[in-house]
N, C-alpha and C positions, 0 to 999 in steps of 0.2 A: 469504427474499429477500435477507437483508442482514445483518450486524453493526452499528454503530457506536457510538461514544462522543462526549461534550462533555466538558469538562472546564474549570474557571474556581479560581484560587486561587493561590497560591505559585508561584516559576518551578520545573516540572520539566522535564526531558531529554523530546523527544519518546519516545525510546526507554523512557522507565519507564511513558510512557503507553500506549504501544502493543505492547509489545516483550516489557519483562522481567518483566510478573506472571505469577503460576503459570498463570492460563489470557486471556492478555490478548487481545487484538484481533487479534495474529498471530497464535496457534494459532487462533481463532474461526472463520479464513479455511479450514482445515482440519477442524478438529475441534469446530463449536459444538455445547452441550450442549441449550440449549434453543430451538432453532431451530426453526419451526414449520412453514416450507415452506421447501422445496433440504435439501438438505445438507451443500451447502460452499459457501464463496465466493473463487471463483478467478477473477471474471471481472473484474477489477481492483482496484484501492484509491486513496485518497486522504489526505491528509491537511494540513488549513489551518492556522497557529499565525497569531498575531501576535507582533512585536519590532520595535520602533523608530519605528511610523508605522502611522499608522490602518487600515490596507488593509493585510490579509492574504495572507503568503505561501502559497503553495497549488504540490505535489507531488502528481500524481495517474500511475497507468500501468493500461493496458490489460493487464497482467499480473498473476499470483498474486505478494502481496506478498512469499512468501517465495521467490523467485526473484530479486526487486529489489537485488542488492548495493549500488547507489548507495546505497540507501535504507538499508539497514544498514549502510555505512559511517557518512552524516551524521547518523543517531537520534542518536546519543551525546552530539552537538557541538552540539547544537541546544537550547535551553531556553526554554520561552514561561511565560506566565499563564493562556493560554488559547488550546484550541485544539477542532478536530472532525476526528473521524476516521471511516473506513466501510471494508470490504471488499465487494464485491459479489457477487451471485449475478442473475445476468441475467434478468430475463424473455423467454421465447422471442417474438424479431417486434419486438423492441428495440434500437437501436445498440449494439453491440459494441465500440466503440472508447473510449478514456480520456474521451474530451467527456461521458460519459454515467457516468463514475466519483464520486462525489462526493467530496468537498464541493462543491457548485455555489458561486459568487464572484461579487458584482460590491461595487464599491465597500467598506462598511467591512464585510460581512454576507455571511457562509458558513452554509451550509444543504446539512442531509443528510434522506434518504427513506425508510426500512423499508417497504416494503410492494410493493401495486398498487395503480391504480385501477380499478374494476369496468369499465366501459366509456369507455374514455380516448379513443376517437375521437368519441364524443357529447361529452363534457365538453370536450375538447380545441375541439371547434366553436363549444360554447355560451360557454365561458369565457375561450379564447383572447385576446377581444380587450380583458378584461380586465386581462389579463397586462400586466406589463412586460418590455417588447421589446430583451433584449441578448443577448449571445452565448449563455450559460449556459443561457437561456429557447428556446432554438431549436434542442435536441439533440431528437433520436429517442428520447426515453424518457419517462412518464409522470410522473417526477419532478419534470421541467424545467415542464411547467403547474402546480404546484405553490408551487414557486422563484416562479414567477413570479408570481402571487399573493399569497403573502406580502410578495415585493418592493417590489408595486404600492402597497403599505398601506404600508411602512415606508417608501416613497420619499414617500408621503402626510401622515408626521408618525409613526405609529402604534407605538405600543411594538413593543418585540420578540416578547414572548410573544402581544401581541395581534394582529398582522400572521400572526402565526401559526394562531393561533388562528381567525382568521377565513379564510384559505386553507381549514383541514381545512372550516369547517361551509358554505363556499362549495360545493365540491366532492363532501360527504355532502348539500346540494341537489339535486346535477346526475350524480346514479348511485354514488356515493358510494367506501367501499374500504376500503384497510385503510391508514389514514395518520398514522401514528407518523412524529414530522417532530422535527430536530434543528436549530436557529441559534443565532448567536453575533454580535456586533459589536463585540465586542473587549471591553467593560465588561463581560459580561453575557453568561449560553446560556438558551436556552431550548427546552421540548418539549412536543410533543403526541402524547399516548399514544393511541391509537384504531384499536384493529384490532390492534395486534404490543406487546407489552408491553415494558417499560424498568424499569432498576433506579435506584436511587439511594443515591449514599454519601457521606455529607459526614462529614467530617474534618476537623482541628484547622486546617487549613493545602487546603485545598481542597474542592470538591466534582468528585463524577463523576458523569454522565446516561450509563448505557450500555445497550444491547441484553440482555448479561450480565453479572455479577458477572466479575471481573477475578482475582475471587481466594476466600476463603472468610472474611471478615471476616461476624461475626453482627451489623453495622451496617448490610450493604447491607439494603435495602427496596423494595419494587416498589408504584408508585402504583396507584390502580386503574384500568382502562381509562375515557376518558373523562375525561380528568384534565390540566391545566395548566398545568406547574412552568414557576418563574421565578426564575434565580440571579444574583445580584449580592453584591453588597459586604455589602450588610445581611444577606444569608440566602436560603431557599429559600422561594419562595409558590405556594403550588397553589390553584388555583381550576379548578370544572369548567367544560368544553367546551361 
């Protein structure tokens, strides 16, 4: 369905996050290896950092990212702590356009989606008015009830990973799917593995939450499905879903 990464730790260049490892996030849009439905994702990209102020900048196009010149001009120039990134592979009967690219955004919290939902027009009815209701929450794709869920929690008080967390087992109520879900609020990423699997690399000076390994380090690790990571300042916690 999808690619993406989080990423929390030291400032790097968007571009060494996305760009320059041997199989980083821009080949993945082409060439991923362990991709489990599509087989490429050209149906645009996205990517949120934080610098300077709570609320995340966000870059998204309706295009294959490797066509994006703007975008490979500013990688280089651009250095964050943290950020989330995605390539997409569209579901057919889903918006087409960048609104439906992730990372989805409102306030301090970016959030990305791997997967489907199994029946998102039933979910979509029963759950919808659950959600919370802003722009991000009202695209044409199954992600965006997702977003909005989690939102509704965090906007509630609710941790990160737990806003999250409670999204996927809201949703595995109401037809359920395959919902491997990526946020961030700028201290802090978090993921829920369920249905599309994720790797994990922590390093002296960062960690990575990605779709795939970025490179061939014998540190990356894959949680097991069903599984809760939570990164911050202190380190990585996993608790199941």
């Amino acid at each position: 369905m999808c690619r993406h990464l989080a990423y929390l730790g030291s400032q790097r260049t968007l571009s060494s996050l996305v760009v320059d490892r041997p199989h980083s996030l821009y080949e993945q849009s082409w060439a991923p290896v362990r991709q489990r439905h599509g087989t490429v994702n050209v149906d645009g990209f996205g990517v949120g950092w934080y610098v300077g102020r709570p609320a995340p900048v966000r870059y998204r196009r309706a295009q294959p990212i490797w066509t994006d010149a703007s975008f490979a001009s500013l990688a280089p120039t651009i250095a964050t702590t943290c950020a989330v990134a995605a390539v997409r592979s569209a579901t057919v009967g889903m918006s087409p356009d960048e609104s439906a690219a992730a990372p989805f955004t409102h306030d301090r919290w970016l959030f990305s989606h791997n997967g489907r939902l199994h029946d998102w027009a039933t979910a979509r009815k029963a759950l919808g008015p659950l959600a919370a209701d802003v722009p991000d929450t009202r695209v044409g794709v199954d992600s965006a009830l997702l977003f909005g869920l989690a939102l509704a929690g965090w906007q509630a008080g609710a941790p990160l990973a737990v806003g999250l967390a409670d999204a996927a087992r809201t949703v595995l109520d109401h037809g359920g799917g395959r919902l491997t879900m990526l946020a961030s609020d700028g201290a802090s990423i978090a993921a829920v593995v369920a249905g599309e699997p994720m790797h994990v690399l922590v390093e002296a000076d960062g960690t990575t939450i990605a779709s795939e390994p970025h490179d061939d380090d014998p540190d990356w690790r894959e949680p097991a499905d069903g599984t809760v990571l939570h990164v911050d300042a202190e380190g990585v916690t996993e608790t199941p879903l």
